[in-house]
C-alpha positions in Angstrom: 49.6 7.7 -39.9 46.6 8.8 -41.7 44.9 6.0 -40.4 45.7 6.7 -37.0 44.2 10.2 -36.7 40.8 9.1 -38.4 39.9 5.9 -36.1 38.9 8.5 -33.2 37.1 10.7 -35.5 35.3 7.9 -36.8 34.5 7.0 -33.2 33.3 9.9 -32.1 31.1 10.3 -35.4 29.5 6.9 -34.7 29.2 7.5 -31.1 27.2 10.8 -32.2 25.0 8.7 -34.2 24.3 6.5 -31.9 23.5 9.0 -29.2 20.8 10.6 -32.2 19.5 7.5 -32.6 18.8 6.6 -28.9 17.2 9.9 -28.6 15.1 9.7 -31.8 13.9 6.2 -30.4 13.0 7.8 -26.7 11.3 10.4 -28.3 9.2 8.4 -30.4 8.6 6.3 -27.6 7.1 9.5 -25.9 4.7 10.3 -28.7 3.4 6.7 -28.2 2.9 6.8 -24.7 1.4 10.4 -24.6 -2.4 9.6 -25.9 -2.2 6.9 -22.7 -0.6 9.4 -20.4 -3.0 12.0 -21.5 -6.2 9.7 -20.2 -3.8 8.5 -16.9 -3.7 12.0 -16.0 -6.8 13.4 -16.6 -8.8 10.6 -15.7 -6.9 9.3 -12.7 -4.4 11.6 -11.2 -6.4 14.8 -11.6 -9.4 13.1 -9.9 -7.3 11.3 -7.1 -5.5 14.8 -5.9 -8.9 16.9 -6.2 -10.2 13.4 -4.0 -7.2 14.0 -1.7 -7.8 18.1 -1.5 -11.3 17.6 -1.2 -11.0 15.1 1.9 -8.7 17.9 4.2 -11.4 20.2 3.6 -14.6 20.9 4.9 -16.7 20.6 1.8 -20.5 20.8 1.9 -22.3 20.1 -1.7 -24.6 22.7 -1.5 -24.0 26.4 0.7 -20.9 27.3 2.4 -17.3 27.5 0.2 -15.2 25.0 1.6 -12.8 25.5 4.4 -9.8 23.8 5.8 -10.5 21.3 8.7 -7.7 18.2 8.7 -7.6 16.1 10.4 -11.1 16.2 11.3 -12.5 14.2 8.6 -10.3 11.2 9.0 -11.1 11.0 12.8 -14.6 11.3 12.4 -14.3 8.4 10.0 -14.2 5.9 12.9 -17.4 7.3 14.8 -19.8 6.9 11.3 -21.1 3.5 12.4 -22.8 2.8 9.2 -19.3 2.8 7.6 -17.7 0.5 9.8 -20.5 -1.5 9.7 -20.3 -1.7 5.9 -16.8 -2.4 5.9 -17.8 -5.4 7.5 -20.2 -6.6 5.2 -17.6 -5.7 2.5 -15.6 -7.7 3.4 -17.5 -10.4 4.0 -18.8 -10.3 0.5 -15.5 -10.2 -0.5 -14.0 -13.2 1.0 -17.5 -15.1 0.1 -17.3 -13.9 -3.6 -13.5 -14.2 -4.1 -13.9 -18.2 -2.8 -17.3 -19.3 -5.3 -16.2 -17.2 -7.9 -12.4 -18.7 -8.2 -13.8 -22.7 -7.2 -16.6 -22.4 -9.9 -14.6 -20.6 -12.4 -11.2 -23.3 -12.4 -14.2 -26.0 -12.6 -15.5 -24.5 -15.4 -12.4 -24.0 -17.1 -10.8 -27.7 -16.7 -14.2 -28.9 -17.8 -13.8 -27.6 -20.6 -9.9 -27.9 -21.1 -10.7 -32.2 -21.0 -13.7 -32.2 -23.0 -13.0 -33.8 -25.8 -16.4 -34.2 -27.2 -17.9 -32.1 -29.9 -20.2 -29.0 -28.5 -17.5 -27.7 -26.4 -17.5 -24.4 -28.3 -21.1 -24.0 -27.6 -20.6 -24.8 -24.4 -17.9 -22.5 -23.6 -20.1 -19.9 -25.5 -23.2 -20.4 -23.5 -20.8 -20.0 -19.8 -19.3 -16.6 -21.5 -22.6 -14.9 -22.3 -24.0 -13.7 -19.5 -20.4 -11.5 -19.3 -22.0 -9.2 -22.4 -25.1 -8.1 -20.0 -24.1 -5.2 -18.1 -23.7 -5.3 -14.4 -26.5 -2.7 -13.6 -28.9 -5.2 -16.1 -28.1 -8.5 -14.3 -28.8 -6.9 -11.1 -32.4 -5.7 -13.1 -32.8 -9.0 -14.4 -32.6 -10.7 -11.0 -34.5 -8.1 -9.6 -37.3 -8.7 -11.4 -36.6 -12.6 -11.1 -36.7 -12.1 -7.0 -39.5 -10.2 -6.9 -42.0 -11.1 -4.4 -44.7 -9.0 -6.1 -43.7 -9.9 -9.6 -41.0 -11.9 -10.1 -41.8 -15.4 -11.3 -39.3 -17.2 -8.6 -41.7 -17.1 -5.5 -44.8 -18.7 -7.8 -42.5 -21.3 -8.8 -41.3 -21.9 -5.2 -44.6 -22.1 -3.5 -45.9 -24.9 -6.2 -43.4 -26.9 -4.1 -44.4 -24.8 -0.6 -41.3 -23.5 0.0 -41.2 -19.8 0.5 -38.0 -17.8 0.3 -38.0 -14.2 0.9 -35.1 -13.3 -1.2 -34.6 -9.7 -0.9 -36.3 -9.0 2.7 -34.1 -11.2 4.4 -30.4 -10.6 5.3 -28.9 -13.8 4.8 -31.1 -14.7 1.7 -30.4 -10.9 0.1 -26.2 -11.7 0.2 -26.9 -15.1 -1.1 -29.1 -13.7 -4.0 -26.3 -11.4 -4.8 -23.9 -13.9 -4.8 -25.3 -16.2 -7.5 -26.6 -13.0 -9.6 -22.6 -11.6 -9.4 -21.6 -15.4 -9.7 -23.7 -15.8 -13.2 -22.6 -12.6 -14.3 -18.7 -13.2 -14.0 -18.1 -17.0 -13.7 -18.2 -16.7 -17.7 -15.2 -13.8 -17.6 -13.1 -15.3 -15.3 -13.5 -18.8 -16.5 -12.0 -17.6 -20.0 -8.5 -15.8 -18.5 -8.3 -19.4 -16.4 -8.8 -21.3 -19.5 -5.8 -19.6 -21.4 -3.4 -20.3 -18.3 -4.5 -23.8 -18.5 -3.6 -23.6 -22.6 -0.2 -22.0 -21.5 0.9 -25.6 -19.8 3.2 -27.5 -21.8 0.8 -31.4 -21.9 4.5 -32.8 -21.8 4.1 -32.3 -17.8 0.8 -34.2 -17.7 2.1 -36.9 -19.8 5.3 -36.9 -17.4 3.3 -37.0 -14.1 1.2 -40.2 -15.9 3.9 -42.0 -16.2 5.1 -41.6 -12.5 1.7 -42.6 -12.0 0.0 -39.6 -10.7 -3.7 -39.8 -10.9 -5.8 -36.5 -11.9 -6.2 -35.3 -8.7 -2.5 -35.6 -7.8 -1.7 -33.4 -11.3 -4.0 -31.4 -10.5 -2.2 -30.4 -7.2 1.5 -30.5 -8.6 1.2 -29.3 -12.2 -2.0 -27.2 -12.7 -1.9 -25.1 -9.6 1.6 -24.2 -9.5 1.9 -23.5 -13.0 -1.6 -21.9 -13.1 -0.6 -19.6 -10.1 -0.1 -16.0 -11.3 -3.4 -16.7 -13.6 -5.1 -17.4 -10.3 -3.0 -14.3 -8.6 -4.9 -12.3 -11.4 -8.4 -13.2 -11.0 -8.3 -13.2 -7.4 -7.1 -9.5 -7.5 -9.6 -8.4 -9.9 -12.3 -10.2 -7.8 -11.3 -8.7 -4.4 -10.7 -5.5 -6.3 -14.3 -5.6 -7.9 -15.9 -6.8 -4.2 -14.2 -4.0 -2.4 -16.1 -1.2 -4.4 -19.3 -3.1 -4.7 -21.7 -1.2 -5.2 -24.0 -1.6 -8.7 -25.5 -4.9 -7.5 -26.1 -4.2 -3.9 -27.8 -0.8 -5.1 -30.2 -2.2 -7.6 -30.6 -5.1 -6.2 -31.1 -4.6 -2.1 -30.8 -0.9 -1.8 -28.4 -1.5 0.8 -31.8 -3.6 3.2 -33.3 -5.0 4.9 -32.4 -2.8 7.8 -29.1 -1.9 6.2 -27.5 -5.2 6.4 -25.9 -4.9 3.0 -24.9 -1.9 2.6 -21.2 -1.5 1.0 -18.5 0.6 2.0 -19.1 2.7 -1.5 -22.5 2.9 -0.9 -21.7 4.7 2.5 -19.5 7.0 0.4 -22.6 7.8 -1.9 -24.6 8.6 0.8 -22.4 10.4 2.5 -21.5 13.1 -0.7 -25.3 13.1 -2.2 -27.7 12.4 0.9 -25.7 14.1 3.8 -24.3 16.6 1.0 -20.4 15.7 2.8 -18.2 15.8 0.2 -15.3 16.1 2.6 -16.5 13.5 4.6 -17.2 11.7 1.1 -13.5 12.3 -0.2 -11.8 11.2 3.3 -13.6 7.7 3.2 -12.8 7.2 -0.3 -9.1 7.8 0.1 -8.8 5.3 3.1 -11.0 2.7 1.0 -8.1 3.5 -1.6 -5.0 3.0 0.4 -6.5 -0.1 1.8 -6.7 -1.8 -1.4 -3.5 -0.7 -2.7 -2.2 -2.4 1.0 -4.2 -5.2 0.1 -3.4 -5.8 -3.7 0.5 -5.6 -2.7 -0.2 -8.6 -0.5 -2.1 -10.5 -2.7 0.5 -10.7 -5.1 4.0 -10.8 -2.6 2.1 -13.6 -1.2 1.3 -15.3 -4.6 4.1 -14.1 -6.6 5.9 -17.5 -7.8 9.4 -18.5 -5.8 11.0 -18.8 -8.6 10.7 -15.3 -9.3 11.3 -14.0 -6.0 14.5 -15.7 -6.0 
């Protein structure tokens, strides 16, 4: 009988304890997560809805206090030619950037994933370095490498006469910042590649050798597949990081010859501190914004793996 009447009671005390507990560990959980929160907040969400205010408003830097005008910024977004003009070249550089960078970076990596010979330490070392410059000093460096007046490039060049003009010409000027950007991150994303390669089990290679597949043919059915939300990675940091160029085209171009490289975040630069816009500014930055949120959910539906979908 006794027994009877404290089963519940024992129940409902463990119950009570487990219910503590729970709480305690949510709790402490919290306390972890707050520091990160903390910096979330006041360096992203605070910024974005003063962004998003600021963009419905009428906003000049200087002078008048800011009045309410939406929608007009957001239709006048379509008549600033130099911005749809940039989000052309963005793009451009994008798609151009996102291809050499990937290609060179996987070659880089599964060079050094079948070297067996000794050096390849060094050698992986010597790709990785130029990723400890910054990006503002790689587009200084090649600056002064491009030079006409003092870089060391057009000397070189006209010992062979060939003259280049690097920097004054349009096509030259995205090709120049293509291999500076190329040197500075083929290092970076060769590494994160590298590691995915690591992650394969070399039971599947030595599986596909004895069905006879060749390198090329393992390549294709085991790397790639198995490499492919490594590869979903890099490519949305790339297309992330050519979206909102802006660093290299700045130093290195200016945005010329005749504004053929200006980026779409250069626009937004000149728009707030040339044309003193900050409405104007705000609106562009918040459709560059939802367009790559629109475009990073793509990326990875379209390169999430099957097997996960299912």
């Amino acid at each position: 009988m006794t027994t009877a009447v404290a089963t519940p009671r024992a129940t409902i005390g463990s119950s009570d304890a487990s219910r503590k507990r729970r709480r305690r560990t949510s709790l402490r959980a919290w306390l972890y997560a707050a520091p990160a929160t903390a910096v979330l907040i006041l360096l992203f969400v605070i910024p974005l809805g003063l962004a998003v205010w600021m963009s419905l408003h009428d906003w000049p830097l200087l002078g008048d206090a800011p009045t309410l005008n939406f929608p007009a910024n957001y239709a006048e977004i379509p008549d600033e030619r130099l911005f749809t003009a940039a989000v052309g070249f963005t793009v451009k550089y994008t798609a151009i950037i996102a291809v050499v960078l990937l290609t060179l970076s996987l070659g880089l990596a599964l060079l050094i994933q079948e070297s067996k010979r000794r050096g390849t330490g060094v050698l992986r070392t010597v790709f990785f370095l130029p990723v400890v410059t910054g990006l503002t000093t790689a587009a200084l460096l090649f600056l002064g490498l491009l030079s006409p007046s003092a870089g060391p490039v057009d000397d070189i060049l006209a010992w062979f006469g060939i003259s280049v003009d690097f920097l004054g010409d349009p096509t030259w000027a995205l090709i120049s910042t293509v291999v500076m950007m190329t040197w500075r991150f083929a290092g970076f994303y060769m590494i994160i590649l590298l590691a995915g390669l690591q992650a394969i089990p070399t039971e599947l290679y030595e599986a596909a050798a004895i069905d006879g597949a060749n390198k090329w043919r393992a390549l294709r059915s085991v790397t790639i597949p198995l490499l492919r939300s490594t590869l979903a990675l890099c490519t949305v940091l790339i297309v992330t990081g050519g979206l909102v160029a802006f660093e290299q085209f700045y130093v290195l171009t200016r945005g010329g010859p005749d504004n053929s490289t200006v980026t779409m975040v250069m626009t937004i630069f000149r728009q707030a501190f040339s044309q003193f816009n900050l409405g104007m500014a705000a609106a562009m930055s918040v459709v560059v914004l939802l367009g790559l949120v629109l475009l990073n959910m793509l990326q990875l539906r379209l390169m999430r793996d099957k097997d996960e979908v299912a």
